[in-house]
N, C-alpha and C positions, 0 to 999 in steps of 0.2 A: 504494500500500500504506500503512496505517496502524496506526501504534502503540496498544494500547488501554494506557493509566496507570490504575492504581487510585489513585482519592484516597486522602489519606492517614488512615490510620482514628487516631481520639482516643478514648482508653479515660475510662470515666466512674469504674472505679473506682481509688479514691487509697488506699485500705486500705494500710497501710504490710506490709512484708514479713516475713512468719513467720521468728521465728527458733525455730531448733533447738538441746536442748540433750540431749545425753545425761547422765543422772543416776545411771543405776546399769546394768550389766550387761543388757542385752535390754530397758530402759525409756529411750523418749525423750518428753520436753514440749514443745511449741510453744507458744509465747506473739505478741503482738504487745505494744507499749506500752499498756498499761492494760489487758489481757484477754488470756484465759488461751484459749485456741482447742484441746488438747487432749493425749493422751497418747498414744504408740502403746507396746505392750508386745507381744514374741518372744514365742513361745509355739511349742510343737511342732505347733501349726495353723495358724501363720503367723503375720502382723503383726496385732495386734487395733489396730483406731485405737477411742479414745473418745473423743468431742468435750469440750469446755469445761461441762456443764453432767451429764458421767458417764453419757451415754448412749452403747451401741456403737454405732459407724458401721459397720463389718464385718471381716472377715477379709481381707486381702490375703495374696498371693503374696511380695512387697516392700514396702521401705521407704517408698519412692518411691512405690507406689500408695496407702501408707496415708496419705501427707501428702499426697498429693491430693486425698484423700477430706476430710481435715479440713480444707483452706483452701476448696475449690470448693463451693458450694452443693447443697445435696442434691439429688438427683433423683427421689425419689419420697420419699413419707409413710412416716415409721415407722411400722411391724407393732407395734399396740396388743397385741394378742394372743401376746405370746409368752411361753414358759412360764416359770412361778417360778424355776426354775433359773437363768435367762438374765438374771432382774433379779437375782439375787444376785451372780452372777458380775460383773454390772457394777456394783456395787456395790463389792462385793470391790478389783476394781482400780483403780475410782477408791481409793480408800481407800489400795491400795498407794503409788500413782502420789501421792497428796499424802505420804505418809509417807518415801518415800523423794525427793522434791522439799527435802522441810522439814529431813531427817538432809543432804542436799547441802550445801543452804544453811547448817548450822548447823556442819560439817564447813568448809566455807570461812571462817568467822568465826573458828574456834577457832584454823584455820593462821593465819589474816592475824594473830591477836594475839601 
């Protein structure tokens, strides 16, 4: 009888690991060191992720599926085709998403001093 061993698998990718910050009530940001990888925002349709560059990645169930969505690479092409409504709205939340990032950040300065 014989053992089979799987050799040992080496991962090529070195991407250092997403950190998470909640910033305001039902908005969280992931970042890594030098790049910003994306936002997810509660919503009463679930977790919206929007990646690092304000475009939506989709709708999850959980929190956990929407940071999945934004570290693991996409699996299929963005739908060119989606309606005006949909680019607003992503628009919209980027926007939120930096604005309450920047009232955080500038909320932790004013305590520190």
């Amino acid at each position: 009888m014989f053992d089979t061993v799987a050799p040992p698998t080496t991962t090529t990718d070195t991407a250092p690991p997403v950190t998470w910050v909640t910033v305001d009530r039902g908005l969280v940001v992931g970042s890594r060191p030098g790049e910003y990888v994306g936002s997810i925002e509660h919503a009463p349709i679930g977790h919206v992720a929007i990646d690092g560059a304000g475009n939506v990645v989709g709708r999850f169930d959980s929190l956990a599926q929407a940071k999945r969505a934004l570290v693991s690479p996409p699996r299929s092409p963005r739908n060119e085709q989606e309606p005006a409504w949909h680019r607003t709205a992503q628009r919209v939340a980027a926007a939120t998403g930096l604005l309450s990032a920047s009232l955080a950040v500038a909320a932790v300065v004013i305590t520190a001093v």
